[in-house]
N, C-alpha and C positions, 0 to 999 in steps of 0.2 A: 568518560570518553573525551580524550583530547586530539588536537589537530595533529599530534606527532605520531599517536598511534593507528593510523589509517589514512591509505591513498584513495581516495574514492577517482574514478574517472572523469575529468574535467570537462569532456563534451559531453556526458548528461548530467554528471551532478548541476551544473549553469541551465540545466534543459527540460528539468524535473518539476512541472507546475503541480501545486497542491493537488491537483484534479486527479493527477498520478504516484499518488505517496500511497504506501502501503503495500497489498498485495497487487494493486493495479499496476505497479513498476512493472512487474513481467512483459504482459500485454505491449505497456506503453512502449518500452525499452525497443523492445521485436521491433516495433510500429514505426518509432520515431528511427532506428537504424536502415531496416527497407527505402523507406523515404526518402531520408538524404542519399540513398545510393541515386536517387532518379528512378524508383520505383515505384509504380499505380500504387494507391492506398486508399484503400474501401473500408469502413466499417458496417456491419449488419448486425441488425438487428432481430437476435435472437431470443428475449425473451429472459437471456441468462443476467445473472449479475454482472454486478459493475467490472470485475476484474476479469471476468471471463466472456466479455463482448466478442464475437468474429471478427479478424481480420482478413480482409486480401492485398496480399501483395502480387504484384503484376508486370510484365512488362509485353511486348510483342510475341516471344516465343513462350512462355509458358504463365501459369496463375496456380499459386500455392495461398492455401487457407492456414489461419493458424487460433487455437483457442488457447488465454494464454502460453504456455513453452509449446504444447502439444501439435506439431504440424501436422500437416495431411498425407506425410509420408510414414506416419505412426498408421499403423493396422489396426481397426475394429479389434480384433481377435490379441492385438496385443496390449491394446488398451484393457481391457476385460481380464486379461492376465494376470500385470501389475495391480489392478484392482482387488481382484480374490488373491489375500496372501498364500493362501492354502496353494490356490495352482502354481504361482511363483514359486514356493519351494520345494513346488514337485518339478518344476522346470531347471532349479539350479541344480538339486539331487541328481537328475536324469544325464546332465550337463558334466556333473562334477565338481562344480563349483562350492565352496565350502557356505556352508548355512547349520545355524541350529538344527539341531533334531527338535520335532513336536508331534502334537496330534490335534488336529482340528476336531472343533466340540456342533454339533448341531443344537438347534435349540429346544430338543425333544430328550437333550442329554440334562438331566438333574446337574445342582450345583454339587449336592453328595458326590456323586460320579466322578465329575470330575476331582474333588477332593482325592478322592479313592485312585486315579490316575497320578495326578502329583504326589504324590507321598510317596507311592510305587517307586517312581522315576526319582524323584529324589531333589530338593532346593539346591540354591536358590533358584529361580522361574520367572519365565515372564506371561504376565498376560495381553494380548490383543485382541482387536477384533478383525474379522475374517475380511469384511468390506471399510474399514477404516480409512480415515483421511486426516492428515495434520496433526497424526499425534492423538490422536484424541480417541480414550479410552486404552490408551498402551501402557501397564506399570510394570515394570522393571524390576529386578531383584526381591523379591517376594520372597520371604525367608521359613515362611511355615504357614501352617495349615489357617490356622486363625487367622493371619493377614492377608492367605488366599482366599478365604469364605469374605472377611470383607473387602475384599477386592472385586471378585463375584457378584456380588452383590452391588456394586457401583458400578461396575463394566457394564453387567447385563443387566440388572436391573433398573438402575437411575438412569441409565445414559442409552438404555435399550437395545443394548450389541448384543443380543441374545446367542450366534454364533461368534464362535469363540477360538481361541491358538493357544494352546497352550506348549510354550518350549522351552527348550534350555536357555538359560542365560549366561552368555558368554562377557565376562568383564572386559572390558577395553577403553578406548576413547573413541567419541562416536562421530563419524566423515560422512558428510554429504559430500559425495564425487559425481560430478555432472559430466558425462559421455557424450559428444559428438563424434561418432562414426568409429574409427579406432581411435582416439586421441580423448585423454583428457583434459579437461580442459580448465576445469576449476575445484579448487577442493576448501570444504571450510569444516571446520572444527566446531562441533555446536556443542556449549557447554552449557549443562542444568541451570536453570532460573539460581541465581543465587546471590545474597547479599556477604558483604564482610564489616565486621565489626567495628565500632570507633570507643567501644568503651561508655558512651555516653546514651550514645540513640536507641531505641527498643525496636525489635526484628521488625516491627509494622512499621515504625517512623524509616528504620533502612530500605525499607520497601517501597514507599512512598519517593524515596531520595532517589533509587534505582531507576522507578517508572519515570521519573520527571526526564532522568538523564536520555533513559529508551525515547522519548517525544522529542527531543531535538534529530535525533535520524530521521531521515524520509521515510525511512521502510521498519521502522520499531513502535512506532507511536499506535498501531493498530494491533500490536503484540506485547501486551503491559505482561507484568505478575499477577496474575489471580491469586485472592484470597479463598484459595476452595479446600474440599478436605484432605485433601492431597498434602495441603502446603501445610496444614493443620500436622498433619501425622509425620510430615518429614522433619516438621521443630520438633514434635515432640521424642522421633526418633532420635533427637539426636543433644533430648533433654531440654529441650526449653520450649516455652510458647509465644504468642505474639507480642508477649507485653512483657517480655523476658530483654534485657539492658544485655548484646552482645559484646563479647569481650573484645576487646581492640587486636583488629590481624587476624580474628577467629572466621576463618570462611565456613559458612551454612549455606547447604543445596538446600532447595526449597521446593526441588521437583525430581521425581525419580528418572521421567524423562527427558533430554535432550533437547525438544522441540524448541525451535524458535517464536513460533505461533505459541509456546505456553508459557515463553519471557524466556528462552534460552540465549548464551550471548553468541554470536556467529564470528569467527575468526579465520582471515584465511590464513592455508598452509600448502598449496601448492606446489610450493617451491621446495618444500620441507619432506614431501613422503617420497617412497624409494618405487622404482619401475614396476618391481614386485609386487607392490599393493597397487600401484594401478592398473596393473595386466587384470588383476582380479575383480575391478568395478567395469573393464572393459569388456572379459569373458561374458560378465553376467548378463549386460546389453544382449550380449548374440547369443544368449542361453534362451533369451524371449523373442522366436521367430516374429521377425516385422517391428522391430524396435530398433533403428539407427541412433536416436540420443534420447535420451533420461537423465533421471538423477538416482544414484543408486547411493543407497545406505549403508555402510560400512562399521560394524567395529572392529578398533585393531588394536593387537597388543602388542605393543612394541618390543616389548624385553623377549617373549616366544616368538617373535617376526612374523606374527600369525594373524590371520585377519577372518571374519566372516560377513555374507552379505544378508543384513535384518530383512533388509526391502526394499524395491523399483519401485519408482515414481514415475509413470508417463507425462504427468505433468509437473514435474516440480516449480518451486518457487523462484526465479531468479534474481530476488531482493537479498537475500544474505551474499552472494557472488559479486551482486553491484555496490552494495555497500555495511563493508564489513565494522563492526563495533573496534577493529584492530587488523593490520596487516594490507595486503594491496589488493585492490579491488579489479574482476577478470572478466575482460568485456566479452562475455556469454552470448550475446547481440550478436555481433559481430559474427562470431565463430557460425551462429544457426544459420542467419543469410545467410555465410559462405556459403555452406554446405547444403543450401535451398536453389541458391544465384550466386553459383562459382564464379560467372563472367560480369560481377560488378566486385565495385573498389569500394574501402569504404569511405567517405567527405568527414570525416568530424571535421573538419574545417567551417564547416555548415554554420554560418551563424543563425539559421531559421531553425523555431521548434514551433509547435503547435501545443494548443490547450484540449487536452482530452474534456473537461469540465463540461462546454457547450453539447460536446455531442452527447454524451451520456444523456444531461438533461432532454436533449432532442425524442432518443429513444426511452426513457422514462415515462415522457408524457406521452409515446406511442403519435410524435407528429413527423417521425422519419424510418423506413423499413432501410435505408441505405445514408451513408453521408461519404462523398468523396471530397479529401483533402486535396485540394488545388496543387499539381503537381510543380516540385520544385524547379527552376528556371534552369535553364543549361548553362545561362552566364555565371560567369561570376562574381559572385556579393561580395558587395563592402557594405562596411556602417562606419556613419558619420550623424556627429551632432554637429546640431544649428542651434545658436544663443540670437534669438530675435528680439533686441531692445526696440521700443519706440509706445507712439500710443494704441495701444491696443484694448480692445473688447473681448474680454479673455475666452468667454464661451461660443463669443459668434467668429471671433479666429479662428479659432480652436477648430469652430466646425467646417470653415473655409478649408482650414488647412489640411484636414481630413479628407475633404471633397479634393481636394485637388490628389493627395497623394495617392489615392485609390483608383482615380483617372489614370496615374501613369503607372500604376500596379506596383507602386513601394507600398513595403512594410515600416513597423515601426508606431512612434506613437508622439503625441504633442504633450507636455506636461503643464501644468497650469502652477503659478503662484498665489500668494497673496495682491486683491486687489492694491496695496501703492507700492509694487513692484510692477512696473512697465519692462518687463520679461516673460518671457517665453522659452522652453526648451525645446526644441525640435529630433526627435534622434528617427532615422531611415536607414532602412534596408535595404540594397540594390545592388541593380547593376553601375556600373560605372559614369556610361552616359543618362541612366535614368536620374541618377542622381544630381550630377549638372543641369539636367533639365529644371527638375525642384529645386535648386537652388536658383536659378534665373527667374522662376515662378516668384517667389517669395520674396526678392531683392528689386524685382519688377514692376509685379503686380501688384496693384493697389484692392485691397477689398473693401466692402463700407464700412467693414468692422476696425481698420487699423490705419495705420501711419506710421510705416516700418521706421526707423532713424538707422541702424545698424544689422547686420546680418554678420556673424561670428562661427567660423569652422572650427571644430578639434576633432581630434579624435575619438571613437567608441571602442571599448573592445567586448564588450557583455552580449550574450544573445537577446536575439529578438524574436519574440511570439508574433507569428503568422497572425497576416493581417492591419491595419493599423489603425488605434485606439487613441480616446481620450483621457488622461490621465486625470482623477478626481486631484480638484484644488482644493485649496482651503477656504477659499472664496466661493465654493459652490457648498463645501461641508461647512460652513457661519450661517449661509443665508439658509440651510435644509434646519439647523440648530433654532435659529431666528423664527424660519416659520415653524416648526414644532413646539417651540418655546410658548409665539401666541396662540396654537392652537391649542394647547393645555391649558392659558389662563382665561380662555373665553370658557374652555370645560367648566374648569372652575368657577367662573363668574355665575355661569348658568345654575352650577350646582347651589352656590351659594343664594341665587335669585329665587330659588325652591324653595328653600329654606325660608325665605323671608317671608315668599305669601304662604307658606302653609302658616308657618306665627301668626301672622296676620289672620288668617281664615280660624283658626281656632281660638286664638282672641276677639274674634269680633262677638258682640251683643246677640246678633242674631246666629250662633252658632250655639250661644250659653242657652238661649231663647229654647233652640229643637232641639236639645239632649234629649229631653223624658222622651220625645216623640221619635228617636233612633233607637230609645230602647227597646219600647213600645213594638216595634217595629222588630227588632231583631226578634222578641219572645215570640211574636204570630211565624216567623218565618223558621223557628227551633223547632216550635210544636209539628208543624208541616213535614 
């Protein structure tokens, strides 16, 4: 993954704290877009995981809730929908819309049974489960009877999807297309977990090389390659095992399915599919009464200009759309507020973002049912750094200048150096004249902690997390080293000081003196 293959979006890639990497980008994405319009932003606490917290957004005229992508203009009834595949494609059949043929399996249906079903019907097959999510428990191209029984046997038994799908399998490449209202709006190519060959390295070391690559993305690093039986059976289908040295240029899929959630790589290609196949992830939205946007699953084969749709997502993921392993990245954000809060613009101008990080924790420990982000300011923000030389006290500045910039409701943060540098960095968030003000403050104002010499403006142009912070110094990370350093070798001291009087105690006279009489002593206390 290089810089030249992928545009990611530069008002949140700069906007993206650790706290939102992974599947919590969706969520955040929503969150941090609402917001900078000048929109209320509540999170609540529901009890759910981290990437699927509630949000509200708000303004005077109306308030829309949203569980990651899933608004409150999604239906009950059509959530429950895309859920059960089985009703999905009996809603695209009914619709028109092209879909596999299958047959849904209950779990009073023997694995025999179904065998006795597929062979009828004829390979290659695919299996799923009826209530599935992320891929998991879905194989693909299943070629005969014995790779169905252990397929079977992993789906429903190991992995407990007792109801089952069994359909055709239609060859193609496989298109997450994400639907807002009739437009779509993002499309990405997810292609199978797969490593290629250098000639040298063995499938496990390509593997390793792979996952490392996946952890620099924000939104991959929670979606490695699994070593599972899966990835076991697609070397071997294809003649080699883990410890097997791949040929140089040799591409090996490692997974039969697609998923990105199972180490698949996400590319987009939006700009790349023709009207024709997106009329057809459009229809299928309106084939599910009470479903305005989704993510619909497509495969398409381009040589027949034929496409089918596998499965609707009510909530799909919007980490491979925001930031793709290759191609431009499709601000999915954006396009939902529209279509929630048609009468706001959107700010990426915004140099404010927020840390999801704090809140989570908040609701984790169960010491907040509610948390409202401080609504963004109607002026408009500048950032400006301050270089404050002179003598100063770095931590009792530091905390001066914290107290002071939180008085006048600037953001931003103070950074500390090394103590025998008589610097300081100052960077703030604001308004225009708020900012003149902090700087008269600190060029002015004397605290006990300093004795300013210089005050130095330039430029910023990087965002700023909501709030304003003290930046760890090196001078606070030596003295925390310094004190953990002595409190180790006082550990040690002590332990060693043990040491000495027990020697002492079982070399002394009187210890050689009442042996017999400890032995003595243990035998009456054996017999007992």
């Amino acid at each position: 993954m290089t810089a030249k293959e992928y545009q990611w979006l530069p008002h949140l890639e700069s906007s993206l704290p650790k706290s939102a990497h992974g599947y919590v980008t969706t969520l955040y994405s929503i969150a941090l877009e609402g917001w900078r319009r000048g929109l209320n932003l509540k999170f609540i606490n529901s009890k759910r995981n981290r990437a699927n917290t509630i949000i509200e957004l708000s303004n005077e005229n109306k308030t829309h809730r949203f569980i990651a992508s899933t608004g409150d203009l999604i239906t009950n009834e059509a959530r429950r929908a895309c859920i059960n595949k089985d009703r999905t494609k009996e809603l695209l059949l009914k619709n028109n819309i092209p879909t596999p043929l299958g047959k849904a399996f209950n779990k009073n249906v023997t694995d025999d049974e179904i065998v006795k079903y597929a062979s009828a019907k004829g390979f290659p097959l695919v299996i799923k489960p009826v209530a599935g999510v992320g891929g998991k428990g879905v194989i693909a191209g299943i070629e005969s009877e014995k790779e169905l029984q252990k397929s079977l046997k992993y789906v429903r038994h190991e992995l407990g999807y007792h109801k089952i799908i069994v359909e055709e399998y239609f060859e193609g490449e496989d298109y997450r297309v994400f639907v807002v209202g009739d437009e779509v709006v993002a499309i990405t190519k997810r292609i199978p977990a797969n490593i290629i060959g250098d000639g040298v390295s063995t499938a496990k070391e390509l593997i390793s090389k792979k996952n490392k690559e996946r952890k620099q993305s924000p939104i991959l690093g929670a979606s490695l390659i699994k070593r599972d039986q899966e990835l076991h059976d697609m070397l071997k289908r294809q003649g080699y095992d883990i410890d097997s040295i791949i040929p140089k240029g040799k591409l090996i899929f490692l997974k039969s399915k697609n998923n990105i959630s199972a180490g698949g790589d996400p590319v987009d290609i939006t700009d790349d599919i023709s009207d024709e196949i997106k009329q057809i992830a459009v229809n299928a939205c309106k084939a599910i009464p009470g479903l305005p946007h989704a993510g619909v699953d497509l495969m398409v084969h381009h040589e027949n200009k034929s496409a089918v749709v596998i499965e609707i997502n009510s909530r799909p993921s919007l980490r491979t759309h925001l930031f793709p392993m290759k191609g431009k990245a499709r601000d999915v954000p954006s396009k939902l507020i529209d279509y929630y809060f048609p009468e706001t613009q959107s700010n990426h101008e915004c140099p404010l973002y927020f840390d999801y990080g704090p809140i989570w924790d908040q609701f984790l420990k169960n010491k907040a049912q509610e948390i409202y982000i401080p609504k963004l300011p109607k002026s408009k923000l500048e950032t400006t750094s301050f270089i404050v030389t002179g003598k100063v006290q770095h931590v009792g500045y530091a905390r001066w200048v914290r107290r002071r910039a939180r008085e006048l409701g600037i953001n931003g943060y103070v950074k500390l150096y090394k103590d025998d540098t008589e610097m300081v960095n100052i960077v703030v968030c604001a308004s225009n004249d708020q900012i003149n003000k902090f700087k008269n403050i600190i060029m002015n104002e004397e605290s006990k902690h300093s004795s300013v010499t210089t005050v130095k403006e330039k430029a910023f142009k990087s965002r700023i997390k909501l709030g304003f912070f003290i930046k760890n110094s090196r001078l606070d990370r030596r003295k925390q080293k310094t004190f953990e350093t002595k409190k180790t070798k006082r550990k040690k001291k002590k332990e060693i000081d043990y040491k000495k009087e027990y020697k002492k105690i079982i070399n002394s006279t009187s210890w050689k003196i009442t042996k017999p009489l400890r032995l003595i002593s243990r035998l009456i206390k054996g017999r007992k």
